[in-house]
N, C-alpha and C positions, 0 to 999 in steps of 0.2 A: 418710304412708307406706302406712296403706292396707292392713297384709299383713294375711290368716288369721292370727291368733299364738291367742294364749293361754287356756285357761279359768279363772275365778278366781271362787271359790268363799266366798262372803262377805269379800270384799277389803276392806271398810270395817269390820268387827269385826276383824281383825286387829293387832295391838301391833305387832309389826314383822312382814314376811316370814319364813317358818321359813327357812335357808338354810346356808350351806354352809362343809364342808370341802371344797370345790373340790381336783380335778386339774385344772391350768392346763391352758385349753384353745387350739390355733391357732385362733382363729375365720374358718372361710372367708368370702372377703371382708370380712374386719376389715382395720382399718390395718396396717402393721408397723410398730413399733416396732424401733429399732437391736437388731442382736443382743446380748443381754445386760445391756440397757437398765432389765427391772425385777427381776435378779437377785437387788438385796439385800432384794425385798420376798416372795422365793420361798417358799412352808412358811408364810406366816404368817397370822392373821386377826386380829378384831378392827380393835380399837385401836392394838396392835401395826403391823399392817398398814396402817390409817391412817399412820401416823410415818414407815415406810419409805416410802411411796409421798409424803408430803409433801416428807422428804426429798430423793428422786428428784428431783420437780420443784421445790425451792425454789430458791431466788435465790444461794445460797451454792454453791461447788463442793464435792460431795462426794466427791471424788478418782477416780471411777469413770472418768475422761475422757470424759464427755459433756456435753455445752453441760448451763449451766441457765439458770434463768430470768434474763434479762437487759430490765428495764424501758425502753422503746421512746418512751415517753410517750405522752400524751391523743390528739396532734397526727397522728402517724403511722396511726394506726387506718385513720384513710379511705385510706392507702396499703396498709397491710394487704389492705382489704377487694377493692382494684382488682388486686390480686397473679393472675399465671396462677394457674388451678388452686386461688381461692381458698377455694373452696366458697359464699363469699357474692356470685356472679356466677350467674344464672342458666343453669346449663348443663344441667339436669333436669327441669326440666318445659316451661315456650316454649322454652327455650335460646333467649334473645335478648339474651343477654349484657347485661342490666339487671340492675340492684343485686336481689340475692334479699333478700326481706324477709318475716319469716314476720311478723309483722301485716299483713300486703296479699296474698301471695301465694296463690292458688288454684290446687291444684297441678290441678284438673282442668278447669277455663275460665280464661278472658281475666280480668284485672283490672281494676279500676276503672281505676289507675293506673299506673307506671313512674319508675322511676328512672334516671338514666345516671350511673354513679360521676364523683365531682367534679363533678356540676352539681347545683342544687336543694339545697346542704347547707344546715340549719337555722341561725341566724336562726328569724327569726318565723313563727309560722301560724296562719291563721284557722281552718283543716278539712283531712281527710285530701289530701290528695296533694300540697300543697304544697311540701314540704320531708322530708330524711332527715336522721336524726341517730343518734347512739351510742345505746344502749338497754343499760342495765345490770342486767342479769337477778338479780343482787343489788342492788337500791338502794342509790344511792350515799349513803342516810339512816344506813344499816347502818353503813358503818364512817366515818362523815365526812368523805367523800371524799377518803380520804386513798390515795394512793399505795404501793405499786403498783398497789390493789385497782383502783382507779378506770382504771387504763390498763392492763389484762389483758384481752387478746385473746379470752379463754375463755370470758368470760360477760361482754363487751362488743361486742353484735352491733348491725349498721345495721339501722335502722326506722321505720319512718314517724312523723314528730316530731306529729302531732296523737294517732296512736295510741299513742304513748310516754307522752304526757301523760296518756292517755283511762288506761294502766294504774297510773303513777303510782307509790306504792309501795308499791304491795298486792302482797300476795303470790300467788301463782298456785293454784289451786284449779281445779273443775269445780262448772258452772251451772246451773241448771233455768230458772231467773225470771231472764232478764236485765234490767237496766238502764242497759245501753249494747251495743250489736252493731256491729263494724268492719266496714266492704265486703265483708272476705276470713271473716266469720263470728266474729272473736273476741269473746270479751265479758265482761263484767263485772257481778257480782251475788254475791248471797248464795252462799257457799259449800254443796256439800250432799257434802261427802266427810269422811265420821267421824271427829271433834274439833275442827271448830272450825266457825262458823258465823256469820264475820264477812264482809264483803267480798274477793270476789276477782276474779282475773282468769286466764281458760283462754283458750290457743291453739287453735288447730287440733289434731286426732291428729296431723297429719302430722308436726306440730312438737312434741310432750309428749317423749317423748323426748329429743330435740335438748335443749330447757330442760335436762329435770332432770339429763342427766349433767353442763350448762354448771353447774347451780347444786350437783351432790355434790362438783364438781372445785374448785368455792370451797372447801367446808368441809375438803376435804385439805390443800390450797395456803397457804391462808390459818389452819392451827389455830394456830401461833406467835403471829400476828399478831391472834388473838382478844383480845379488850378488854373490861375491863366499863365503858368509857367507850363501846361501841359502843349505839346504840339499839336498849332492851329493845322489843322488835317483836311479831308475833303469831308469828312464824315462827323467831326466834333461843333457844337452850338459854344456862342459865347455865354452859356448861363448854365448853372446845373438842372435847373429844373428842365429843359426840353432836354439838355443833353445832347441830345443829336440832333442834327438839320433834318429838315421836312423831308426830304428826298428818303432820307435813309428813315427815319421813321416809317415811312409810306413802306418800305422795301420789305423793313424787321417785320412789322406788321401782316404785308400781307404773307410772309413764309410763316409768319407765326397762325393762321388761320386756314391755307392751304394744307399745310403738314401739320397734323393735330400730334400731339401728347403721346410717345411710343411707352411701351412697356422699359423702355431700355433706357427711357430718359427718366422713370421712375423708380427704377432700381438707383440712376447715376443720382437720384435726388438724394434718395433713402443712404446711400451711403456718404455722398457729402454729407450729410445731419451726423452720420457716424465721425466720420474723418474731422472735419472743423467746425461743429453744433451748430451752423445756420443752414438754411433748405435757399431752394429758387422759388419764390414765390410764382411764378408764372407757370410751373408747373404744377402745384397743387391745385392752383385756380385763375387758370387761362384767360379768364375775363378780365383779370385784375390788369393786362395791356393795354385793353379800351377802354377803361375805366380813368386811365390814367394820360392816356395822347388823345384821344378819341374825341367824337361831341355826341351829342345824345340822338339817337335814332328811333324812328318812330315806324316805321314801315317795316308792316310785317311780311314775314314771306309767302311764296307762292305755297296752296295747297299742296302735299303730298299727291304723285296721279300712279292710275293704274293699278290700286290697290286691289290684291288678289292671295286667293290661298292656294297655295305649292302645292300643299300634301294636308289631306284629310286622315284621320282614322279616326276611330270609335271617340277616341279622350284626349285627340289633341288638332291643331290646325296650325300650319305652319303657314305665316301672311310673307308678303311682300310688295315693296311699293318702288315707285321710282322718284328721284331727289328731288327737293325742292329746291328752287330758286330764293338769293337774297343780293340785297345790294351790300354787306357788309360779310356774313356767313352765318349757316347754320352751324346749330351750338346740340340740337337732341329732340329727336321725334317719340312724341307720346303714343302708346296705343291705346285705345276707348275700345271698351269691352260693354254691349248693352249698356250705353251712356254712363259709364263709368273709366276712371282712367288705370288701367291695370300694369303699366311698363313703361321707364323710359329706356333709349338706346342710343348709342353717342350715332353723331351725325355720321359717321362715316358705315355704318352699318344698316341697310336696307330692309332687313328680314327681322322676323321674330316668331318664335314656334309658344301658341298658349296652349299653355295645359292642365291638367286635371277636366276636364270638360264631362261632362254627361251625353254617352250615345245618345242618339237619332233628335237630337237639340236645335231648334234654330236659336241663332247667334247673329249678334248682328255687330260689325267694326268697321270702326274708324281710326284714322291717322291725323295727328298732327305736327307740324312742325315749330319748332321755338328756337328763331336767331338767338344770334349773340347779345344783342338788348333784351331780353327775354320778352320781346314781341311774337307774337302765337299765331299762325297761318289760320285761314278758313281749313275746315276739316274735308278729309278725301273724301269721296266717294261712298256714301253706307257699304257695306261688301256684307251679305246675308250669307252664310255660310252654316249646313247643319251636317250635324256631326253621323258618322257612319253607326252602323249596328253591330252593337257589340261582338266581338268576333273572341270566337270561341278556340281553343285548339285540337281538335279531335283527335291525331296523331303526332307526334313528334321521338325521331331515335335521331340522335347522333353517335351513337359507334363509341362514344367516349368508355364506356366499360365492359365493354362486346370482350374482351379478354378473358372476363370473370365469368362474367353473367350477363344474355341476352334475350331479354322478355317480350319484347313487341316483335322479333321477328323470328319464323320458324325456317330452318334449311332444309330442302330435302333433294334428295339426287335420284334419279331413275333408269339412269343406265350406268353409270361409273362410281367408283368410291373416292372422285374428285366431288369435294362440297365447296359453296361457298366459307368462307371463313373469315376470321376477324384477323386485321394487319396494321401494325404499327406505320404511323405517317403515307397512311395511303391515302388519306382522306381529305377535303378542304381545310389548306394551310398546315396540310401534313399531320391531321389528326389521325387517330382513328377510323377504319372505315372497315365496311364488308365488302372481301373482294371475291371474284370469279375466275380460274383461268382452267384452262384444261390443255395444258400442256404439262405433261411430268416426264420427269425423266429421261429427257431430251423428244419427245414423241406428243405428238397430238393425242387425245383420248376420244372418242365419240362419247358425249356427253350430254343429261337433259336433265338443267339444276333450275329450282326454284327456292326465292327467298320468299317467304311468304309473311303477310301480317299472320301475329300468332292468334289475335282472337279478329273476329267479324267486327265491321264499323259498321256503326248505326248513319245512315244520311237523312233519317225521315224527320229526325226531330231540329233539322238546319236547313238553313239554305244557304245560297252563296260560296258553297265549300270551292277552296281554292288549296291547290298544292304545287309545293315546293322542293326541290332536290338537287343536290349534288353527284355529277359522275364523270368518271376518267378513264380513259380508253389509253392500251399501249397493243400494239403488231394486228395481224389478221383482219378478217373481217365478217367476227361474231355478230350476230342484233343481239342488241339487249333490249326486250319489252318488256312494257310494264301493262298489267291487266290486272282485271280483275273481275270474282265472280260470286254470284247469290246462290249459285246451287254449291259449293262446294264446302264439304263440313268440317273440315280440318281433318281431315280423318286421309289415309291412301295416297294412293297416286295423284295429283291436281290433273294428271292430264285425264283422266278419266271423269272431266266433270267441264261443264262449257265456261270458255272464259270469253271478255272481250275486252278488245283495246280499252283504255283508260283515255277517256277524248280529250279533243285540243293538244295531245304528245306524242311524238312521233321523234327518240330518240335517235339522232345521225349515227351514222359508221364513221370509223375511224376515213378519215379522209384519203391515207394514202396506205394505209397498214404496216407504218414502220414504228420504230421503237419512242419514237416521242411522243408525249403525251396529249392525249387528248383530251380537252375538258369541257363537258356542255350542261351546263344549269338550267332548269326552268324555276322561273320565278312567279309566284301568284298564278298558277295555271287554270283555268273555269273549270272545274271536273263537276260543275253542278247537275249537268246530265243524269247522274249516278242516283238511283233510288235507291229503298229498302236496307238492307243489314247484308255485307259483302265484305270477299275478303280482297287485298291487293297481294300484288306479288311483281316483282322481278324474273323474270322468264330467262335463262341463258342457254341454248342450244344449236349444240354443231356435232349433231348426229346426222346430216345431209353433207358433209365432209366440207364443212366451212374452214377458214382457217382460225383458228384461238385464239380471241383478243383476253387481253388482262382487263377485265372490267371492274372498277370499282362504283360502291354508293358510297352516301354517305348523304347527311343533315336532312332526313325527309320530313319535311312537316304539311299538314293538312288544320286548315284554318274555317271553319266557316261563323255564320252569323244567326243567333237563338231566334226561331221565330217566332214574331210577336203574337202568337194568339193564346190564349188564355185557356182555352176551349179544347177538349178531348176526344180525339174520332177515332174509329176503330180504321177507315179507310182516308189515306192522307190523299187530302185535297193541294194539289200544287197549284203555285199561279205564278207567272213573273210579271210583275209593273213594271211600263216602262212609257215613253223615256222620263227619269224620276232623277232631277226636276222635269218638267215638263217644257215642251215646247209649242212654241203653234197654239198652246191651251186646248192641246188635243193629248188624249192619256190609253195607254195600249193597255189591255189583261191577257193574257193568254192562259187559257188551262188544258190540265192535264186529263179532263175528263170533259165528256159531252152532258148534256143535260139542264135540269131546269137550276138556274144558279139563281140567288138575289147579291146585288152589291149595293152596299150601303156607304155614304159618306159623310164622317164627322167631323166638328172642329177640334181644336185641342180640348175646350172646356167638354166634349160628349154631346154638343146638341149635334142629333142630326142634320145635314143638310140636303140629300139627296137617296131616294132609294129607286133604284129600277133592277128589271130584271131579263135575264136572256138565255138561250140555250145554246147558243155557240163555244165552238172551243176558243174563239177568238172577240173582242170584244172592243170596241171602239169609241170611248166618252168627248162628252165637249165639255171643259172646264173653264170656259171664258166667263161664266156668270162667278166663280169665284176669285176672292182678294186675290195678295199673293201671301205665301204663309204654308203652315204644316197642317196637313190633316188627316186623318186614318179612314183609310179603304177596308171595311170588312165584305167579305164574299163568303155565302153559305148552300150547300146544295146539301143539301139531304141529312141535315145533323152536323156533316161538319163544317169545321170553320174555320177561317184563317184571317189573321190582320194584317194590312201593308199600311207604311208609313209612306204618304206623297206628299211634295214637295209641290209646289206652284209659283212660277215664276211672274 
């Protein structure tokens, strides 16, 4: 499994887990269990809780109207295991719908081996891959193969019959000094986990989990059914209610809290419930292990640290934090939204993106964590976070119907009757795209093609405008520029009208001018330089005897942000603030004109707090005597007016 979980703080001196008087928790992405399903085991712990939850899933009906266990026999299992959705089909890591087998499987490369349900069952074997057979994660030495134990779907999983053997009926442990190691890393040797220090055999991480809830949900299931005719083991208690010796308790436990609850062991729940009408308790409600070995923990975890946001935009803010510490394990981190709790998220996951939010917004979050006793951490770090300005999309073609009909962009050629045109899978991930070449006919053409936007874009009523595009280069060594210009009316020749680069872009030549393809994105590019009403274009020319690359576009879009003034000018007043938030409690303006300017500062409620004035194109404030918080900047020279949104840190 693989997650960040937990820290554990001499976990091998420990007698059992300190742990809980549990608040039943819904665990996101836990199984569900029917509604109402472990009712009569509500309020309780211990041993007590043991009983009821045996109860729950024994074989007898306990009037509640839900299935119980119903014995399926030996024989069925391999139907079991071929069942949709059975959790022991690989649908998680190849997904190649081959038998999952946690002795073979590698959840992060290729296997030695494979399985195909119903072929290859065991019969004989000389070495791993031969054959699969039942794997009884309680040996079947334990209770003498007796019935039902022996055909319980819960801790009788498929596995590869050399490596079934290789474990035998040792009990499960962790390794230092192997002597024996499976294809997929499992292995068997001297125990080195506090109390015992006989032979054993460890899985994978991915898989420790997985076991020990299969092997806590025997000692539930089965406490009736405990025997002292059953074989005294290394691993078996003289009583049903511990079940198992302290050591191994300690062990179930902590894999049961290192390896949290997979998708795959809730599908294998979901369909035991199908197959013999009882679940595993421990995976629908993980807690219910400390509840039951555990004693009651009081100590809450460390704070959440480092709480911070990834990724801003106008209506969402994606957080992140780093884990917190416990002496037992963390169980799910709340986030607080403006003293409010908005989201929990199971412990193994760091991040969380809020959304719906309102542009240019301060927001203020926190983190908390909540152990396995549902004891609740001091909360992270306030983290003030305000949300961007709404961002508009001023342009957008993707080529997707450039077949039929193409509206936003105009072609035109001016020395060849080579055009750009529209090309099946030319484009990102083989879409669509408009492409360029001037080679026909086996021969170069001298050529001077322009794609152009079909109408003029407006830049005065935004700021911030930011653009984005896709392009692919194959042979020669064409430029392709991209420009654009305010004198030119859609009308003629383009070249008979001034263009200029389009700033901050400066698309590459093909690197070496051979037939492989070249591909160069710009992403979010500042084209905010750009005033007035203008048109863009793509430039392709190799009338100076260049040699013909095959150029393609493709996905261009142009984003900016509505600016905040309310107010009408016939001449547009620019201004960029910066650095916003602020630093130092020092705030920059820059404009776009000289003159006598006022700038005024308010808070969110509209009182003013500050008015001066200047005639510089550049402007200098000290913001020390303000809180920290959002306020609006307006600046006015001569009638017009413009609002900016500051931040202060």
């Amino acid at each position: 499994m693989d997650f960040i979980m937990l820290y554990f703080k001499n976990l091998s001196k420990m007698k059992h887990f300190s742990l809980p008087i549990f608040l039943l928790i819904s665990y996101l992405g836990f199984a569900q269990a029917p509604s109402g399903y472990y009712n009569n085991a509500e309020g309780l712990s211990g041993f007590q809780l043991k009983t009821a939850l045996k109860n729950i899933i024994d074989s007898e009906d306990d009037g509640s109207g839900f299935p119980f266990h119903q014995d399926q026999g030996y024989g069925a299992l391999y139907d079991a295991y071929a069942s949709e959705n059975s959790g022991d089909t690989d649908d998680y890591f190849e997904e190649d719908g081959t038998v999952l087998d946690m002795y073979s499987e590698i959840p992060n490369g290729e296997e030695a081996y494979n399985y195909e349900h119903f072929q290859n069952q065991c019969g004989n074997y000389s070495g791993e891959g031969d054959c699969y057979n039942r794997e009884h994660l309680v040996p079947q030495s334990t209770f003498n193969s007796a019935s039902p134990m022996k055909n319980d779907y819960f801790h009788v999983v498929p596995s590869d019959g050399s490596v079934n053997g290789a474990r035998g009926s040792f009990p499960f442990g962790e390794v230092n000094q192997p002597s024996y190691v499976s294809s997929n890393g499992s292995k068997r040797g001297p125990n080195t986990f506090s109390g015992y220090e006989g032979t054993v055999f460890e899985p994978l991480d991915e898989f420790k989990g997985d076991i020990a809830r299969s092997i806590l949900y025997f000692a539930i299931r089965y406490e009736d059914e405990f025997s002292t005719s059953w074989k005294k083991n290394e691993v078996l208690a003289d009583n049903p209610q511990d079940f198992f010796v302290d050591w191994y308790i300690d062990l179930l436990l902590s894999w049961h809290t290192n390896d949290p609850v997979s998708q795959r062991e809730i599908d294998r729940n979901n369909n035991g419930y199908q197959f013999q009408g009882n679940r595993n308790p421990l995976i629908d409600r993980p807690e219910f292990a400390y509840q039951i070995w555990g004693e009651t923990d009081n100590q809450p975890p460390s704070a959440p640290q480092n709480l911070q946001a990834v990724y801003i935009s106008d209506s969402s803010v994606e957080l992140s934090w780093e884990p917190s510490e416990d002496n037992i394990g963390i169980n799910k981190y709340i986030i607080e939204q403006d003293n409010v709790n908005i989201a929990e998220v199971n412990s193994e996951i760091l991040n969380f993106e809020v959304e719906d939010l309102s542009p240019e917004t301060l927001y203020n979050f926190r983190v908390y964590a909540i152990d396995l006793s549902d004891n609740i951490s001091d909360p992270s770090e306030n983290l003030e976070v305000v949300t961007l300005a709404e961002s508009n999309i001023l342009f957008y073609e993707d080529f997707e119907n450039c077949s039929s009909v193409l509206s936003n962009f105009t072609s035109v050629s001016e020395q060849s009757n080579i055009d750009w045109e529209c090309r099946q899978s030319a484009g990102e991930n083989s879409s669509q795209a408009y492409q360029m070449n001037a080679f026909q006919n086996g021969q170069q053409v001298p050529s001077l093609d322009w794609l152009i936007t079909t109408n003029a874009l407006n830049f005065d009523n935004h700021e911030v405008e930011k653009m984005s595009f896709w392009t692919s280069a194959s042979f020669g060594n064409t430029k392709l520029e991209l420009l654009y210009s305010s004198t030119y009316d859609g009308n003629g020749n383009p070249s008979n009208f001034e263009w200029e680069e389009i700033p901050n872009v400066s698309i590459p030549l093909h690197p070496d001018g051979t037939s492989s393809l070249f591909v160069y994105e710009a992403t979010d590019i500042d084209i905010s330089e750009i005033t007035g009403e203008v048109y863009i274009a793509f430039r392709y020319d190799t009338t100076g005897g260049q040699e013909a690359t095959r150029w393609s576009v493709d996905n261009i879009l142009i984003t900016a942000e509505q600016l905040l003034s309310n107010y009408q000018f016939s001449k547009p007043l620019e201004v960029v603030l910066y650095p916003n938030p602020t630093k130092n409690s020092k705030v920059n303006l820059d404009f776009n004109l000289r003159g006598h300017k006022t700038i005024e500062i308010f808070d969110v409620s509209g009182k003013r707090l500050l008015s001066t004035q200047t005639y510089r194109k550049n402007y200098e404030g000290d913001v020390s005597q303000f809180s920290s918080g959002s306020y609006f900047v307006k600046i006015e020279q001569k009638g017009n007016s413009i609002v900016k949104r500051l931040i202060i840190k």
